[in-house]
C-alpha positions in Angstrom: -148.3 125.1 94.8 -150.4 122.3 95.7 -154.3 122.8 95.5 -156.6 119.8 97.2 -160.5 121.1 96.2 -163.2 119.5 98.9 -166.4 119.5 97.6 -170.3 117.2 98.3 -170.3 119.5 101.5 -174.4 121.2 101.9 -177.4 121.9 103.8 -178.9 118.4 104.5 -181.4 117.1 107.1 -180.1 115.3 110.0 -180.4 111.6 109.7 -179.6 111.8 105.8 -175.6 110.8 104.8 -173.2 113.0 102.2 -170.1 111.8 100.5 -167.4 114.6 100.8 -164.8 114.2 97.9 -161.2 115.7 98.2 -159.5 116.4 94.5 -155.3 117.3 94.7 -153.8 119.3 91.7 -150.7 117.2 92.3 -149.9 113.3 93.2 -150.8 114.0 96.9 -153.3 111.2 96.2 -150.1 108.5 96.3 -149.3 109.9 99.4 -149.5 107.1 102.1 -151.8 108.5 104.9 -154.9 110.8 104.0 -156.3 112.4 106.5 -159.8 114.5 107.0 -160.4 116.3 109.6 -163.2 119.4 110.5 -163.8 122.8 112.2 -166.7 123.7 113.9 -168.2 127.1 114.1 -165.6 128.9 116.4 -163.8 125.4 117.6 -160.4 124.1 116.4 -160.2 122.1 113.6 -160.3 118.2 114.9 -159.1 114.9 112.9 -162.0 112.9 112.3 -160.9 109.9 110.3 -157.4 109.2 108.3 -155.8 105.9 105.8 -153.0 104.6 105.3 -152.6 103.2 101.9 -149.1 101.0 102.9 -151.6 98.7 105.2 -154.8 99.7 103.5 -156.6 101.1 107.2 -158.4 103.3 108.2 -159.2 105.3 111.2 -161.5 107.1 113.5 -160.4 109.2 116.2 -163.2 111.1 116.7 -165.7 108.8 119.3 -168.9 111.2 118.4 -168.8 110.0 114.9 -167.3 106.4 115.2 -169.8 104.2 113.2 -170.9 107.0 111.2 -167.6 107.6 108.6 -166.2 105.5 106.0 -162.9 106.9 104.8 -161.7 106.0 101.5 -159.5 106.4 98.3 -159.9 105.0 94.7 -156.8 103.4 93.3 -156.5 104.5 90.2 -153.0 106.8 90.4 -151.7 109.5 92.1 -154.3 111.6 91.8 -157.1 109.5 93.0 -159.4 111.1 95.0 -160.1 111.0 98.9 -163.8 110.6 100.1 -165.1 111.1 103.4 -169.2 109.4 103.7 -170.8 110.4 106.6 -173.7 108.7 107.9 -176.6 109.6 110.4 -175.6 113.4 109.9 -176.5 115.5 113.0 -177.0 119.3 113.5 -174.0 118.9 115.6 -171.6 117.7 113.1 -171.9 120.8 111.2 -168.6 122.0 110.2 -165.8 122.9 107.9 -164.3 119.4 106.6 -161.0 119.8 105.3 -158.7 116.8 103.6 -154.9 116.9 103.6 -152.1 114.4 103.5 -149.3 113.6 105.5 -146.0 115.5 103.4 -143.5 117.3 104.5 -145.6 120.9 103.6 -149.4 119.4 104.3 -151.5 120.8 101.8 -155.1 122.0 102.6 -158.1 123.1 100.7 -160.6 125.7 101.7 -162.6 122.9 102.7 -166.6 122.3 102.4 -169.2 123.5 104.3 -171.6 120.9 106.1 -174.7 122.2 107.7 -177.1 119.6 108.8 -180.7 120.8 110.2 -182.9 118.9 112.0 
């Protein structure tokens, strides 16, 4: 079964940036779009930013953090990890921030827990 580990999640003060990192037990990693996405207490979980490695782009759904999220993936293999930075951190991006890819059975993680205080 495939395991993808988040982790950089925390308590920070709003204003300050965190770099979530997404680990897969398996060659996920190669898959061609990687996707985060996060959960607010009692909300759905929402897609915030995703990449395609084929056209190397990336993308930002979410308007209320546009500017604020650079998605990314190193390059070396199929199990390179998936980041997620996060700039500008406000108490209302606090969350649950899950990765997963694209795949015919999407694999998810238990995600990480962001809290941001102001």
């Amino acid at each position: 079964q495939v395991q993808l580990v988040e982790s950089g999640g925390g308590l920070v003060q709003a204003g300050k940036s965190l770099k979530l990192d997404c680990q897969s037990s398996d060659t996920s990693g190669a898959r061609d779009t990687a996707v985060w996405y996060r959960q607010a207490p009692g909300g759905k979980r929402n897609l915030v930013a995703f990449h395609i490695r084929s056209s190397d782009t990336a993308h930002y759904p979410d308007s209320s953090m546009k500017g604020r999220l650079t998605i990314s993936r190193a390059n070396d293999g199929a199990k390179a990890p998936l980041y997620l930075e996060i700039q500008g951190l406000r108490p209302e991006d606090t969350a649950v921030y899950f990765c997963t890819y694209v795949a015919p059975v999407a694999p998810w993680g238990q995600g990480t827990h962001v809290t941001v205080v102001s």
